[in-house]
N, C-alpha and C positions, 0 to 999 in steps of 0.2 A: 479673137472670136473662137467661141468650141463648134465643133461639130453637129448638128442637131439632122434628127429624123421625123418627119413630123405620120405624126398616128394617130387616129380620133382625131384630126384639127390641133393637136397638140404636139409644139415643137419640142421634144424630147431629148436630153444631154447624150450627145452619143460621141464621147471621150474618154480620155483616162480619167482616173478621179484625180492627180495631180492638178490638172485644168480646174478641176469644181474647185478642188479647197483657193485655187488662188485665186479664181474668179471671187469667190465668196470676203475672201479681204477685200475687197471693194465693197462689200456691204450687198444687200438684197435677200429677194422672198427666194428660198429654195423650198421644195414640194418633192413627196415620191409616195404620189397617190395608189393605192393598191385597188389589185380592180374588185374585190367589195365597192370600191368607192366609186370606182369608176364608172359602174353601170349608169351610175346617176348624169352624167355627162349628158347637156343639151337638154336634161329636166332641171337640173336642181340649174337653176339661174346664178345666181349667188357664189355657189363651189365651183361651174363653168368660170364665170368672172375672174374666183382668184386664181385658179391654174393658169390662166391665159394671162394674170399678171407678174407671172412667176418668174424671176432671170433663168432659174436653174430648172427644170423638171427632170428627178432621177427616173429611171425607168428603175423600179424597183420592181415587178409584178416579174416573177417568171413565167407564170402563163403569158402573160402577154408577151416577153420573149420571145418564149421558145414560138407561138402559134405563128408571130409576125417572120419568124424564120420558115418556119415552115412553109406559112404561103408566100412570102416574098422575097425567098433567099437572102435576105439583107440581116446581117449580125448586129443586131442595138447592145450596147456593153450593159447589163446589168450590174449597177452598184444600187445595191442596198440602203437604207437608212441605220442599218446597224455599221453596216462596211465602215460607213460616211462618219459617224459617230466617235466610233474606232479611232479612227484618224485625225478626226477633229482635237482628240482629247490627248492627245501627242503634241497641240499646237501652243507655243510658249502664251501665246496672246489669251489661248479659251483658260488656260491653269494659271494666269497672273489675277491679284487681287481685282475683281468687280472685274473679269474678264467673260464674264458668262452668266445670262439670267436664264431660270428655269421656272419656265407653266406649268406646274404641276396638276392632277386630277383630284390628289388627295393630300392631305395632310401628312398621312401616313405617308402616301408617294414621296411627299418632299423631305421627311424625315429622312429616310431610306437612301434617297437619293444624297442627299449634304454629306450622311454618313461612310457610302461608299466614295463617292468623292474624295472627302478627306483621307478616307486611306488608300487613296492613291496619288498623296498629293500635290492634291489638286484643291487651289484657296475659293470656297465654299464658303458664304458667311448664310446666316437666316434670310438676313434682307436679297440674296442674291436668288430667292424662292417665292413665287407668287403661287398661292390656292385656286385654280380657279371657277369661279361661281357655275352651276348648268345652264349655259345657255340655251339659247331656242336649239332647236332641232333641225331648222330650215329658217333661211333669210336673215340678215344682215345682224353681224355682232358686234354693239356696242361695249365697252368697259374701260368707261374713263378712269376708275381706280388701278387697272393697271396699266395706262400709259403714266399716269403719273407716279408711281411706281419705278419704271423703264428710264423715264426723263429724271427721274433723282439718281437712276445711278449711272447711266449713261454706257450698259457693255458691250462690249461689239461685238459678241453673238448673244442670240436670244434663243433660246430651246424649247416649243413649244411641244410637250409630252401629252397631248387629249387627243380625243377620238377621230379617228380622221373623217373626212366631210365637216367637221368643225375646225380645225386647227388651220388648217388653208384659210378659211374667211376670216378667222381671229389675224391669222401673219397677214392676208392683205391688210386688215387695218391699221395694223400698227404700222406697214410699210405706207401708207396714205398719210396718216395722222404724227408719225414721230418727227420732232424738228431735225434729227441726225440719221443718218443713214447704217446701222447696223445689218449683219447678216444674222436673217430671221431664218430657220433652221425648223420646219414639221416635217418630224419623224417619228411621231406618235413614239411607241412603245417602245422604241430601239434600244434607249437607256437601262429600259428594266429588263431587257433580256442581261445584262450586265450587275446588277442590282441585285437581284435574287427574286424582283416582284412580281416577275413572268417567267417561263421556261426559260432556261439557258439554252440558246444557241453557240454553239462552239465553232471555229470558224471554217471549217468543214460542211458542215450540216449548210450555213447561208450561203459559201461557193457553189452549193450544188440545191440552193432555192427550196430544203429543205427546213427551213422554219415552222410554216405552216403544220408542218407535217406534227413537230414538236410540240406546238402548242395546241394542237386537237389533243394528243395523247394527252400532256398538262393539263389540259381543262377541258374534254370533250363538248360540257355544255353550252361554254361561252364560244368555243369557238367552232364546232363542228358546223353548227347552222349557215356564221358567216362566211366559211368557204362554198359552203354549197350555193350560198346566194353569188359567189363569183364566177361558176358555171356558167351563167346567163350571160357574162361579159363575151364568151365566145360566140353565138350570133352575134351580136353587136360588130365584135370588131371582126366576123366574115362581110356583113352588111356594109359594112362604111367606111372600111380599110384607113385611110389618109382623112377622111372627111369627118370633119363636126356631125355625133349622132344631133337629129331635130327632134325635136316630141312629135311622136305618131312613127317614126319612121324606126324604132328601135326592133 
């Protein structure tokens, strides 16, 4: 068993990453919700549900880090979803043929993606690429076309690359609904900071939770707003420390 800390009501991986990657051969949902996403905690029903189904939760958020240090002297290890990625893609199982399926956002995404892939390679075929359609915004995600999909090729990691508050309820369902038990992997964007399809993080820049930072410069408009809306995550987590926020009480 790994270590965990629990924060928001949520038991959070507080180990080396050696532990996640071997945990994750055994299969299961891994999560490292960023607190954009987080705010929604105890509203959004649905995204509460699948965190709380999660084997793994990365504490990926450095503000949530560093703030939960600050008020509680306790060190939670920050790993990243890029760290995790990184590593994954060193693993003889994720680079063997049908060893790895990818949810992509876009076409282009999955292009991009196969293509970097293979020149590092790493066995990428078409079929090891799903598009996925826009789901709802809120509340529960069906898509039988890509379990059936998943179930024809059977890889034991699945890489769910869409927006997060989505990609959580998509990995809970596929960990509910699939006959085998794979390691389901949201880490939204991680890939394309590698890719070229997002700002490049270098490994420097994510040791010191400097991403963020990266991709405001990259793209001020998509992403300046979203961090500002994570500001709001700090009441929240001085409010409720360890405890499940409730609606009204944020």
């Amino acid at each position: 068993m790994h270590q965990r800390e629990h924060i928001l009501g949520l038991p959070f991986f507080a180990d080396k990453l050696p532990k996640a990657l071997n945990r994750l051969k055994e299969g299961g949902l891994l999560t490292a919700p960023a607190a954009p996403a987080l705010v929604n905690l105890g509203y959004d029903g649905t995204y509460t549900a699948a965190l709380l189904a999660s084997d793994i939760i990365l504490a990926d958020s450095g503000l949530m880090v560093v703030q939960w240090f600050l008020m509680k002297r306790r060190r939670v290890p920050r790993i990243s979803g890029l760290k995790l990625v990184r590593a994954l893609l060193q693993d003889p199982q994720v680079r063997a043929t049908r060893g790895a399926f990818w949810v992509k956002p876009s076409e282009e995404a999955a292009k991009r993606t196969q293509a970097w892939l293979r020149g590092k390679g790493i066995a990428a075929e078409k079929k090891d690429f799903y598009v996925a359609p826009i789901y709802p915004s809120k509340g529960i995600i069906r898509d039988e076309t890509l379990l059936k999909h998943i179930e024809a090729r059977k890889p034991a990691y699945i890489f769910i690359n869409i927006a997060g508050g989505k990609q959580e309820i998509l990995g809970h369902m596929l960990k509910r609904k699939l006959s085998y038990t794979p390691a389901i992997i949201c880490t939204g964007a991680a890939i394309a900071f590698l890719t070229g399809e997002q700002a490049y993080i270098p490994i420097w820049a994510d040791r010191f939770a400097l991403g963020w930072l990266l991709r405001c410069i990259h793209s001020p408009k998509t992403f300046c707003k979203r961090y500002l809306k994570a500001l709001k995550f700090i009441p929240i987590l001085l409010r409720n420390r360890e405890r499940m926020p409730q609606h009204g009480r944020h």
